[in-house]
N, C-alpha and C positions, 0 to 999 in steps of 0.2 A: 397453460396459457398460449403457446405457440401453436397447439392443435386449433385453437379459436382464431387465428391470422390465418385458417384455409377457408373459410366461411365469408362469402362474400358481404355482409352485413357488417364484417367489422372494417371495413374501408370506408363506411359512410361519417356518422357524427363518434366521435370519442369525445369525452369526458375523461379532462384530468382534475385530481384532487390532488393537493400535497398538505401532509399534517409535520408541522416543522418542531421540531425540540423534543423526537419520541425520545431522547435518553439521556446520557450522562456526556456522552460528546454530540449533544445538539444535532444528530444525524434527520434528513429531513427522507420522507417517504411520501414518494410521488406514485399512485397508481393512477392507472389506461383504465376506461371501461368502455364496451360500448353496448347500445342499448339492441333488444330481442324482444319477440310478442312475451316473452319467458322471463323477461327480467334484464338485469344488467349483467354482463360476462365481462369476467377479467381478460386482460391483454397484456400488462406491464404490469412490471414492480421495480420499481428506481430506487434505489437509496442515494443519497449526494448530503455533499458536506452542510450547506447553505442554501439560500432561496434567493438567489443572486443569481442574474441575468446569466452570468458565467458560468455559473455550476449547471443551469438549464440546460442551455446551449451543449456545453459538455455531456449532460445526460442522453439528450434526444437524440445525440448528433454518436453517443457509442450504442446506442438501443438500436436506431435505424442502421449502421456498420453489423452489430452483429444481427438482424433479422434481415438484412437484404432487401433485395426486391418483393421475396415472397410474404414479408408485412403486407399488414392491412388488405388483405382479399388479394394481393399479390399486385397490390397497386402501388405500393414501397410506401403510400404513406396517405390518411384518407382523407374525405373533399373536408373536413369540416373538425379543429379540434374547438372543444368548448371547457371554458375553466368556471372557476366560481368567483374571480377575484381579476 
């Protein structure tokens, strides 16, 4: 996934999903995609406790810490996220 944040395509629209309650401690899984003539290509995979503003905030805010500036086409972060909810 981090070889896909050198591709400038992934600094335009991402799409986040999160599916909340995969297990036995309620763990939520949030992935990044962004869209290619090829399909969709992964960027992230979040795990966080809840779907609270705070655990969010928490998530994005240690993903962007550990990828740096050279996220999203090396634009630290791209023009456009898009959710479903």
């Amino acid at each position: 996934m981090q070889r896909a944040h050198d591709k400038p395509f992934s600094g335009d629209i991402v799409f986040v999903d999160t599916s909340g309650s995969c297990d036995q401690t309620n763990t939520c899984v949030t992935f990044m995609f962004t869209a290619t003539k090829i399909g969709a290509i992964p960027l992230a995979c979040i795990l966080h406790s809840s779907q609270t503003e705070e655990t969010y905030v928490n998530a994005f805010s240690t993903f962007k810490q550990l990828m740096g500036d050279q996220a999203f086409g090396g634009k630290g972060e791209p023009d456009l996220f898009m959710t479903d909810d």
